[in-house]
C-alpha positions as CSV (number, residue, x, y, z in Angstrom):
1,X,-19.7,7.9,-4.8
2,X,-16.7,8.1,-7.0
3,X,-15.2,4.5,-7.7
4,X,-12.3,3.2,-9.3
5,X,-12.2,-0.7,-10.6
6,X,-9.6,-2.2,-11.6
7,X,-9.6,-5.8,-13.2
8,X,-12.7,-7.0,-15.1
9,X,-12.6,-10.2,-15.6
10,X,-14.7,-13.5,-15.1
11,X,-15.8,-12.3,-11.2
12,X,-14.5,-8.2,-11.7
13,X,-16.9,-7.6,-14.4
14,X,-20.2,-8.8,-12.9
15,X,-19.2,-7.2,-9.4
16,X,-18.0,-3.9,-11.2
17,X,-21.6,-4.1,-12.9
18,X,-23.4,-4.6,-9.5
19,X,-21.7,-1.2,-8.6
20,X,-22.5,0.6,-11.7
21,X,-26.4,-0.4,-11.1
22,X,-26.2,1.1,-7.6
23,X,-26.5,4.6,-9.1
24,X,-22.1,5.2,-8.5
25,X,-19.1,6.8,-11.0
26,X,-16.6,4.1,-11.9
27,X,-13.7,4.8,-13.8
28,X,-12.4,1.6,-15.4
29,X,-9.0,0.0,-16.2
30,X,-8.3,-3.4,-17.0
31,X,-5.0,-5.1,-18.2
32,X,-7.5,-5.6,-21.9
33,X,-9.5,-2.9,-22.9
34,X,-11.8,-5.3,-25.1
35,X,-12.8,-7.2,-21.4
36,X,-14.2,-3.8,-20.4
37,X,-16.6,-3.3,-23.4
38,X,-19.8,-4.5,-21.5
39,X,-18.7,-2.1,-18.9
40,X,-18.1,0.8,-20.6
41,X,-21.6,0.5,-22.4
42,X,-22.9,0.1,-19.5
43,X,-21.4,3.8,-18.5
44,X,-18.5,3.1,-17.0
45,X,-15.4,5.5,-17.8
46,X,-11.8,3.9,-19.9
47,X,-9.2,5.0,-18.0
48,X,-5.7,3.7,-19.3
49,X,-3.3,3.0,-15.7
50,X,-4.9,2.2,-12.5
51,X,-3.7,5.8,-11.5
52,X,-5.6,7.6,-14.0
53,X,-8.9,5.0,-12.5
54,X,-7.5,6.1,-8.7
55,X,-7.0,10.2,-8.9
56,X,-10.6,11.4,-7.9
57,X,-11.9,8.1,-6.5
58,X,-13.2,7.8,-3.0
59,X,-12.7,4.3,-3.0
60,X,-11.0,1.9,-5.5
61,X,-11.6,-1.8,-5.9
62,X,-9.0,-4.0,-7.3
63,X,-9.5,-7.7,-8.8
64,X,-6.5,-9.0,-10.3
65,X,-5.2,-12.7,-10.4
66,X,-2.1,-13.0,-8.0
67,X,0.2,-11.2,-5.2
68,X,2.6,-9.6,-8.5
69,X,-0.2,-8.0,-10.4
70,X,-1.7,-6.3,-6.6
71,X,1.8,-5.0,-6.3
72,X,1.9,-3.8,-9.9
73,X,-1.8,-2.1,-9.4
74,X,-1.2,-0.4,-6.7
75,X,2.6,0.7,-6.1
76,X,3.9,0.1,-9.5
77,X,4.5,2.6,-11.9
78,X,1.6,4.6,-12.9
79,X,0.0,2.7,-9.7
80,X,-2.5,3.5,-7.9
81,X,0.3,5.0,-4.8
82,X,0.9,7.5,-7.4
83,X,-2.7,9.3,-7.6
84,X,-5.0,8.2,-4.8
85,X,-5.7,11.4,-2.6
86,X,-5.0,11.1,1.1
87,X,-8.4,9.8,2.9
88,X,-8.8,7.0,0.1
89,X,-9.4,3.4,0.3
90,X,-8.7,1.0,-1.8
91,X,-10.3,-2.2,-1.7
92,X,-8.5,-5.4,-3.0
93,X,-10.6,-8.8,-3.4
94,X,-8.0,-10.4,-5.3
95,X,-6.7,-13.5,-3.5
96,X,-3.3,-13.0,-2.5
97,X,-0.2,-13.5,-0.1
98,X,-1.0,-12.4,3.1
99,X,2.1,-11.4,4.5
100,X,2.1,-9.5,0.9
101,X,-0.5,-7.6,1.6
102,X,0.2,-6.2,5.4
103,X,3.4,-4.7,3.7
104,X,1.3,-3.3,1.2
105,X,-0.7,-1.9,3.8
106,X,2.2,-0.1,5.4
107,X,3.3,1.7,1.9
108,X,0.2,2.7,0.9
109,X,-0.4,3.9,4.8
110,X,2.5,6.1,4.7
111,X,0.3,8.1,1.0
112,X,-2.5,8.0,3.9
113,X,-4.5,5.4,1.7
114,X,-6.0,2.7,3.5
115,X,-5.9,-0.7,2.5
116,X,-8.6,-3.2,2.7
117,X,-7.6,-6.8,1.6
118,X,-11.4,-8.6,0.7
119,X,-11.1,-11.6,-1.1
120,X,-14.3,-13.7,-2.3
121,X,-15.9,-16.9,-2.7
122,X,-19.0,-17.7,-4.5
123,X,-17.3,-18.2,-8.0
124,X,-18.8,-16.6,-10.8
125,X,-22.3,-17.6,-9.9
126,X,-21.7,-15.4,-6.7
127,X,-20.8,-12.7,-8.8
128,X,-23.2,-12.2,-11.2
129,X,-25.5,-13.0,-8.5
130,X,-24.0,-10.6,-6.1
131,X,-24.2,-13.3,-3.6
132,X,-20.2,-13.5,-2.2
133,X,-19.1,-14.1,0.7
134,X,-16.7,-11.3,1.5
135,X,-14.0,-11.6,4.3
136,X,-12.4,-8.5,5.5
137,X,-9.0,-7.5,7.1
138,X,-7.8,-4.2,8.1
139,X,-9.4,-1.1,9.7
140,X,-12.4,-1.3,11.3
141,X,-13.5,2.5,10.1
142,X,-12.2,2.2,6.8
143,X,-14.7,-1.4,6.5
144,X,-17.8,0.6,8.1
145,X,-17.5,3.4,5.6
146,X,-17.5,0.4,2.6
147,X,-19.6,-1.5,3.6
148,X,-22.5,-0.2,2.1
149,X,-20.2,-0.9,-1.2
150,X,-19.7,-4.5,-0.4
151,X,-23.3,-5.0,0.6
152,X,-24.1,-4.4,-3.4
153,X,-21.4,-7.4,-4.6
154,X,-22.1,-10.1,-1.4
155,X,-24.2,-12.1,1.1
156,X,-22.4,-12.3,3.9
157,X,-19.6,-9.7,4.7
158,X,-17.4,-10.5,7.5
159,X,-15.2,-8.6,9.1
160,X,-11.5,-10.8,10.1
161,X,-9.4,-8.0,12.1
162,X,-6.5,-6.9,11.4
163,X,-4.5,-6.5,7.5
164,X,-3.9,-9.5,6.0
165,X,-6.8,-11.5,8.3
166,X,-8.9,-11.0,5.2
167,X,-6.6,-13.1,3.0
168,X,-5.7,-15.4,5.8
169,X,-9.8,-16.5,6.4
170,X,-9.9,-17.0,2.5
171,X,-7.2,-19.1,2.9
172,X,-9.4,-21.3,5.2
173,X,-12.1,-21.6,2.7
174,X,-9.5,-22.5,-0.3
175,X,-8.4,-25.5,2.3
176,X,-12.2,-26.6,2.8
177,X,-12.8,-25.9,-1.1
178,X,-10.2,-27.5,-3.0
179,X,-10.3,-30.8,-0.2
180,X,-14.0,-31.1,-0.6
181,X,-13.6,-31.2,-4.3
182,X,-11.6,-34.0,-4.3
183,X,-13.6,-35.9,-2.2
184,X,-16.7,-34.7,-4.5
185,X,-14.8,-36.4,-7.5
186,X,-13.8,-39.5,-6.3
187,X,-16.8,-40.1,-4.8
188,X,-18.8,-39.5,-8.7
189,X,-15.9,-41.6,-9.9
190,X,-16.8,-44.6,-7.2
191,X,-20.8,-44.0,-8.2
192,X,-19.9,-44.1,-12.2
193,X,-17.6,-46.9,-11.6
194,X,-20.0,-48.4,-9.5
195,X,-22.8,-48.5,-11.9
196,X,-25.0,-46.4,-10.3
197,X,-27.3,-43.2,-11.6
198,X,-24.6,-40.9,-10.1
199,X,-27.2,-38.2,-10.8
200,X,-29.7,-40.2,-8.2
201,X,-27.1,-40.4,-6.0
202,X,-26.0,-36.7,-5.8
203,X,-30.2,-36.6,-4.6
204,X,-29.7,-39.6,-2.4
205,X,-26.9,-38.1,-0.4
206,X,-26.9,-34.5,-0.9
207,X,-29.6,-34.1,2.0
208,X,-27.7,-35.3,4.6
209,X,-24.0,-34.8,6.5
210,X,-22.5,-35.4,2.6
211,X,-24.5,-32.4,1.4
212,X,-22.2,-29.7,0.0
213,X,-22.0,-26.9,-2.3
214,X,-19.1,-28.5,-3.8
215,X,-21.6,-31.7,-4.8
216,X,-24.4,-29.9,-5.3
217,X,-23.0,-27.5,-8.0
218,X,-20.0,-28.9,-9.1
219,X,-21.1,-32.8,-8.8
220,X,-23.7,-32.4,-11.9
221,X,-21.4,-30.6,-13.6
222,X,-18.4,-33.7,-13.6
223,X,-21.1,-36.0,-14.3
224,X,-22.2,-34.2,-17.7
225,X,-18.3,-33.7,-19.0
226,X,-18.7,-29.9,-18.2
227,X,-15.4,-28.6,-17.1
228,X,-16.3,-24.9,-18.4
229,X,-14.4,-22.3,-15.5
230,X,-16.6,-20.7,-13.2
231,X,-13.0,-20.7,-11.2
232,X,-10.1,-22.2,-13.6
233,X,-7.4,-24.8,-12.4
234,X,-4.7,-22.1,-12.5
235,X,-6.1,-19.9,-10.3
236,X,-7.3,-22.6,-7.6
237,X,-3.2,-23.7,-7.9
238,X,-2.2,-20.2,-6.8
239,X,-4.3,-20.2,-3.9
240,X,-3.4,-23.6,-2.7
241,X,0.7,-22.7,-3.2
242,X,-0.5,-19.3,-1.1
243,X,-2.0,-21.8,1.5
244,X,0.9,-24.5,1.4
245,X,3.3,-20.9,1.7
246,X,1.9,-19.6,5.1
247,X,1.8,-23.5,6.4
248,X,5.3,-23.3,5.9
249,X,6.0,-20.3,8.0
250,X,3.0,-21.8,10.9
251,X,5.5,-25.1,10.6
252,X,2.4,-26.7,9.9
253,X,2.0,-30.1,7.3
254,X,-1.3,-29.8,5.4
255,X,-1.2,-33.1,3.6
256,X,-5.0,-33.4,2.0
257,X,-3.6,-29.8,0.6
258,X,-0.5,-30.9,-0.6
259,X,-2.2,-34.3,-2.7
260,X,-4.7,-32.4,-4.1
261,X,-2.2,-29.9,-5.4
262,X,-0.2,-32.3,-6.9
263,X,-3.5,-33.6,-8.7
264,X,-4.6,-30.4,-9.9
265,X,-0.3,-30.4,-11.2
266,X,-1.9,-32.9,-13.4
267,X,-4.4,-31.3,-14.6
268,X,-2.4,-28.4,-16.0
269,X,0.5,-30.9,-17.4
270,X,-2.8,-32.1,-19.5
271,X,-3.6,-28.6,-20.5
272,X,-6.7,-28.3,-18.1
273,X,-5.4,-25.7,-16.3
274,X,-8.2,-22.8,-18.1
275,X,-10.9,-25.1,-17.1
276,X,-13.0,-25.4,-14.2
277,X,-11.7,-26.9,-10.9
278,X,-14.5,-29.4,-11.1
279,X,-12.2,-30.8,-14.2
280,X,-10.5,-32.4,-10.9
281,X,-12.9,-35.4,-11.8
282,X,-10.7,-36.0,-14.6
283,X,-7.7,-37.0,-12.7
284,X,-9.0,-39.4,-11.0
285,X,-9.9,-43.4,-12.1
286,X,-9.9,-43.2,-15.5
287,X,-7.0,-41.8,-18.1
288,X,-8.5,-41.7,-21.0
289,X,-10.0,-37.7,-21.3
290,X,-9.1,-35.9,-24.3
């Protein structure tokens, strides 16, 4: 098939790759050209706006950091609204507002260009693995016709119902992510404090009802002073001010949320906010990190 991608960085250019390797045409642009080199070696086509990617795709795939940069992408000028033929779909695993996204739905409905929103999680291990988890929203015949796309870049693929559900079941996971990683950090803090092989101890308990991927991937990592990003603080923030957002409107208080935003604040007054969420660890017990 004829592909667009759009975005290729830390998870775009492994699962941009993954679709290259299944035998399809991409055409290529990303907000910095040098990001792309990998890509374009690997026989990918430059293309300098998102509409010059979008004008003879069948589908295009966007990965881009936040709800702005979608909205630039595809309805902005020299968008992807501009070029993408009637009969297209485009394909948007960025994760973003999702209240946002049904109204970008509607705009890009009235081009006849069906939106799919399909945000991930699996970090860049998932990516490069094409292991994601993919959820879904928007139409049903539009996600049958992809999803021998999505099968190339993910695991599981699940399919959430209507616009915006997609985002909305991310959502979810960013609540049981972010709160699990807190508990993951003060619970290596306890075992260091403690004066026990926190290493043993990610063994002892990782087998039973404690066992996560959180601790299991992310545990190790705290315990060797590894904060390199597989998903950076910054990025984790945006997703937990997109959860606290549509709590707001559901009149709903998300406290565990709330704390561990305000801890991953600290983070970024630090300057952590380019490293790894597992650089939560650092915020709590001891002050004294570089």
């Amino acid at each position: 098939m004829k592909l667009a991608f759009i975005g290729s960085g830390i998870m775009g250019e492994p699962m941009c790759g993954h679709l290259l390797a299944g035998g399809h045409a991409v055409a290529l642009h990303s907000r910095t050209k040098s990001k792309a080199e990998r890509l374009i070696a690997a026989g990918a086509t430059w293309c300098d706006s998102p509409a010059d990617a979008a004008r003879d795709a069948d589908i295009i795939f966007v990965n881009v950091p936040d709800t702005p940069d979608v909205g630039k992408v595809l309805l902005g000028v020299n968008g992807v609204i501009e070029s993408a033929r009637p009969g297209t779909i485009a394909i948007d695993h960025s994760t973003i507002s999702p209240t946002a996204t049904r109204e970008m739905a509607s705009k890009l409905a009235a081009k006849q260009v069906t939106l799919l929103d399909a945000p991930v999680s699996g970090g860049d291990v998932g990516a490069k693995n094409a292991t994601l988890s993919i959820m879904v929203g928007g139409d049903k015949a539009a996600f049958d016709r992809a999803l021998p796309l999505l099968q190339l870049l993910g695991k599981t693929i699940t399919y959430a119902g209507r616009s915006g559900n997609g985002q909305l079941t991310k959502l979810v996971n960013q609540i049981l992510v972010s709160v699990t990683n807190l508990a993951v950090s003060e619970a290596m803090n306890f075992a260091q404090q403690s004066g026990l092989d926190a290493a043993a101890t990610i063994q002892a308990v990782g087998g039973g009802a404690a066992g996560s991927w959180q601790l299991q991937n992310l545990g190790p990592k705290m315990l060797k002073g590894d904060f390199t990003p597989g998903f950076m603080i910054d990025l984790q923030q945006k997703d937990l001010r997109l959860v606290l957002e549509s709590a707001k409107e559901l009149n709903l208080s998300l406290r565990a949320v709330a704390l561990v935003s305000d801890l991953f604040a600290t983070a970024q007054s630090r300057g952590w906010g380019r490293e790894g969420t597992q650089a939560l660890f650092k915020t709590i017990g001891r002050s004294d990190w570089p």
